[in-house]
Phi, psi and omega in degrees: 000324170325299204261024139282331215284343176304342187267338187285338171281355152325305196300306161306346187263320166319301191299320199271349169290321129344321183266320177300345184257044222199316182236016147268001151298305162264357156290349160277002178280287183284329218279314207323295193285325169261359160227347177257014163231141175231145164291086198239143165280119182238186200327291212250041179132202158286126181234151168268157188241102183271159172226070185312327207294324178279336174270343199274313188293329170297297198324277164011279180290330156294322152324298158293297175310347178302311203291323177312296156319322159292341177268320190256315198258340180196161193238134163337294172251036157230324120175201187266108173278156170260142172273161177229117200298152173285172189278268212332322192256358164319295153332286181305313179298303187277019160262302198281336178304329183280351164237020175295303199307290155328313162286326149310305187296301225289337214285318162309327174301319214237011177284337171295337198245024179275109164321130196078354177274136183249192167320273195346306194291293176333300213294286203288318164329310190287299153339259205314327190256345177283329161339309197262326159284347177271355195275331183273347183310316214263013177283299193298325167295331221270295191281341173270324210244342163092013183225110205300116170216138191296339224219045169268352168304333210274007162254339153295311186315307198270355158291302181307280205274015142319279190289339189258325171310325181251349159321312186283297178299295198256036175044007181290158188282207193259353173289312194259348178290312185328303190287320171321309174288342184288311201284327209254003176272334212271313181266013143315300189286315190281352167281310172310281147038260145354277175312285186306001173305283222298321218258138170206162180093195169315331201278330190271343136354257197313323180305326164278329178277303169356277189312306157000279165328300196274327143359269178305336188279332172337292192303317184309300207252358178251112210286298184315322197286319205237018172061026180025222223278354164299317200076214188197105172270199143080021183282136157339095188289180158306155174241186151244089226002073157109315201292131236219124181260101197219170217237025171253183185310327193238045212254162157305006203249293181282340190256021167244336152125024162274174170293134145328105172212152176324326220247049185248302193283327186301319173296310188281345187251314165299332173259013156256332162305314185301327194296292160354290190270353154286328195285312199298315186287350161274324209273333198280334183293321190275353172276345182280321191242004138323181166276324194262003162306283193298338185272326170295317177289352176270358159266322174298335188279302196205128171293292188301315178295326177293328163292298185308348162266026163075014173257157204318082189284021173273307146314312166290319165282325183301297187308332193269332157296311222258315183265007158278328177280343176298295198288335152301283197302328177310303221289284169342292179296249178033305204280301181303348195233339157294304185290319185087333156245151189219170200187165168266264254276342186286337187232058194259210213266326173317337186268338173266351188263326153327316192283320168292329181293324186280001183243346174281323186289332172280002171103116175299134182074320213237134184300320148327297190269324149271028169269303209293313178296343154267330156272349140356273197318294201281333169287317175309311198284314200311318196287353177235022173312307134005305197244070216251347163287339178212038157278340141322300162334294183286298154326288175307322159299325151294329158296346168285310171277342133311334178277333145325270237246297169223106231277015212220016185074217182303278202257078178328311222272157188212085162258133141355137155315281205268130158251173179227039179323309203285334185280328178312314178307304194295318195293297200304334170298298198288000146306303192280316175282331171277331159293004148243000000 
C-alpha cells in the first residue's frame, strides 16, 4: 500500500492532462480544414493557400485553456463544480449596480457633446442602443417569461417594413407610422402566440425559428408588395416636430439660428433611440411588479405549478408575446427610417441569434446586464473589425467562457419582483400580541 501511495496526487493532474489533449486532438480535427486551408484566387484560379500557423495557434490555445479548466472549475475524477463569487463581493456589486445605472443614462446623455466624439462613434452608438432596446424587448419573453424564442427578427421585420410601407403609400410621418409598427408587430406576436401555447423546450424553439423563416421568405418572395430581393429604398427620414434637417429657410438649422450641418440628423437620431430604449427599459421594470410581471417569472420557474395556482398561462404568453414584439416593431421602424433601406437580408436568422446571445450573456431577466452584453457584444465586433478573419473566433470563445464562469450570464441575479417582507412583519406583531 505504501509504495502506491505517491501516485494518487499525480493522478488528477494526468486525467485533466488526458482530457486537454483529447480536445485539443479535436480541435485539430476542425481547425485543420477550416483555418489552416483558405481558399485565394490566383492567376490561374481558385487555389488553396494553407496557414498550418493559425491551426497550430488554436490547437495551442485550446489545450491550454482545457487544462486550465480542469484544474481550476472541475477534476476529472471528482466531478465538475461551479466557482462561486463570495457573497462579500456579491455585495459589493451590487452596491456599485445602483449608481452603475444613472450613470451610465447620465454618460449617454452627454455622449454626442464629449470631447473626441466624431460621427463614427455617434453612428456605432445609435447601432449599439437599437441593439440594447431588442435585447429588452426579447428579455421579456426569453428572461421574465422563460420562452425560448428564435424568430423575434421576424417582428424587427414587420416593424421595418410597417413603417417603409405606409411611409410610402399613405404618406404618413414617421410620429404616426411609429406607434402602428409597434401595433401590427404586437398583433404578429399573438398570431405567433397561439400556435405555441401547448409547446415548451426545444419544440417551442423550432416553431419560433419557423416562423422567423416563413417571415423572410414572405418577404423575399412577395415581390409586388414588399419589392422581394430589391428591398424598398428611398424611406422617409424623421422630422422634428415638422422641422425637416435639411440646409433650406425652413430647414432645422435656420429656424434655431444654426449652422448646417449633417450631424444635426445624425445627433437626433441617437436621442430618439436612446429615448426609445429608455422608455421600453421603464414600462418593462414597471410591468415586473405588476400581476403579470410575476405571472411571467412564475412561469419561467414552473409552468405546472403555475397553472395550479390558478394562474391564466394563456394570457401570460400571449401578453409576453405581443409586448416583446411591439418593442422589436418601435426598434424596426427606427431601423428603417435610419437606414433609408430595408431588404430581407437586413433580417435573417443571424440577427436573432444575436439578440439572443445578448439577453443570455447579459443574465436572463436583468436589465443591467444586457445593456453592458450589448456594448460588449456590438462594440466589441466594431474593435476587432480589422481582424476580421478571427474575429469570430474570438466571440465564440468568449461566450464559451462566460458560459463556463458565469453559466446564468453577466448579471446573474434573479431576485423576485415582489417581496412579502411587510406582510411578514404584520404576521409577526400579531404573533406577539396573541402571546400577550
Amino acid at each position: 500500500m505504501a509504495d502506491h501511495a505517491p501516485a494518487h496526487p499525480s493522478s488528477p493532474f494526468m486525467a485533466a492532462l488526458r482530457n486537454a489533449f483529447i480536445t485539443a486532438l479535436i480541435a485539430l480535427g476542425l481547425a485543420a480544414p477550416m483555418m489552416g486551408l483558405v481558399t485565394v484566387q490566383g492567376p490561374n484560379g481558385l487555389r488553396l493557400e494553407p496557414h498550418w500557423e493559425r491551426v497550430a495557434i488554436a490547437v495551442g490555445l485550446v489545450f491550454l485553456g482545457r487544462l486550465a479548466l480542469n484544474l481550476t472549475i472541475w477534476r476529472p475524477d471528482a466531478g465538475r463544480t461551479r466557482t462561486q463569487i463570495p457573497p462579500r463581493v456579491e455585495a459589493t456589486l451590487a452596491r456599485l449596480g445602483r449608481w452603475f445605472a444613472p450613470v451610465a443614462v447620465a454618460l449617454a446623455v452627454a455622449l454626442p457633446f464629449l470631447p473626441g466624439v466624431e460621427r463614427y462613434t455617434v453612428d456605432l452608438a445609435i447601432l449599439v442602443l437599437t441593439y440594447v432596446m431588442l435585447g429588452w424587448g426579447l428579455n421579456i419573453v426569453v428572461g421574465l417569461a422563460g420562452l425560448l424564442d428564435l424568430g423575434y427578427v421576424a417582428f424587427y421585420a414587420v416593424g421595418a417594413y410597417s413603417y417603409a410601407l405606409l411611409a410610402q403609400h399613405f404618406g404618413l410621418s414617421f410620429w404616426v407610422c411609429l406607434p402602428l409598427a409597434g401595433i401590427l408587430a404586437a398583433f404578429w406576436g399573438v398570431l405567433l402566440g397561439f400556435p405555441v401555447l401547448r409547446l415548451r423546450g426545444d419544440y417551442l424553439a423550432i416553431v419560433t425559428l419557423a416562423f422567423g423563416e416563413i417571415i423572410r421568405i414572405v418577404l423575399l418572395n412577395w415581390y409586388w408588395f414588399t419589392g422581394g430581393p430589391n428591398g424598398i429604398g428611398g424611406i422617409p427620414r424623421p422630422s422634428f416636430f415638422g422641422l425637416d434637417f435639411t440646409p433650406g429657410p425652413d430647414g432645422f438649422a435656420a429656424t434655431f439660428g444654426l449652422k448646417f450641418s449633417p450631424l444635426h440628423r445624425i445627433i437626433f437620431l441617437y436621442y430618439l433611440i436612446l429615448a426609445l430604449a429608455l422608455i421600453t427599459n421603464f414600462v418593462t421594470i414597471r410591468l415586473r411588479r405588476l400581476p403579470i410581471g410575476r405571472a411571467w417569472e412564475a412561469l419561467r420557474e414552473d409552468e405546472i405549478a403555475c397553472r395550479s395556482l390558478g394562474v391564466n398561462t394563456v394570457n401570460t404568453k400571449l401578453t409576453a408575446f405581443a409586448l416583446g414584439a411591439m418593442f422589436a416593431g418601435f426598434a424596426g421602424s427606427f431601423f428603417a427610417t435610419r437606414q433609408g433601406f430595408i431588404s430581407p437580408e437586413s433580417f435573417v436568422f443571424m440577427e436573432s441569434a444575436m439578440i439572443l446571445a445578448i439577453v443570455v450573456l447579459g443574465g436572463m431577466g436583468s436589465q443591467i446586464g444586457v445593456a453592458i452584453a450589448a456594448v460588449a457584444m456590438i462594440g466589441g465586433f466594431e474593435l476587432f473589425r480589422e481582424f476580421k478573419d478571427y474575429r469570430m473566433i474570438v466571440f465564440g470563445a468568449v461566450m464559451v467562457g462566460i458560459m463556463v464562469w458565469r453559466p446564468r450570464g453577466l448579471v446573474s441575479s434573479r431576485t423576485p419582483s415582489v417581496f412579502l417582507k411587510e406582510k411578514k412583519a404584520i404576521a409577526g406583531s400579531l404573533v406577539q400580541e396573541g402571546h400577550g
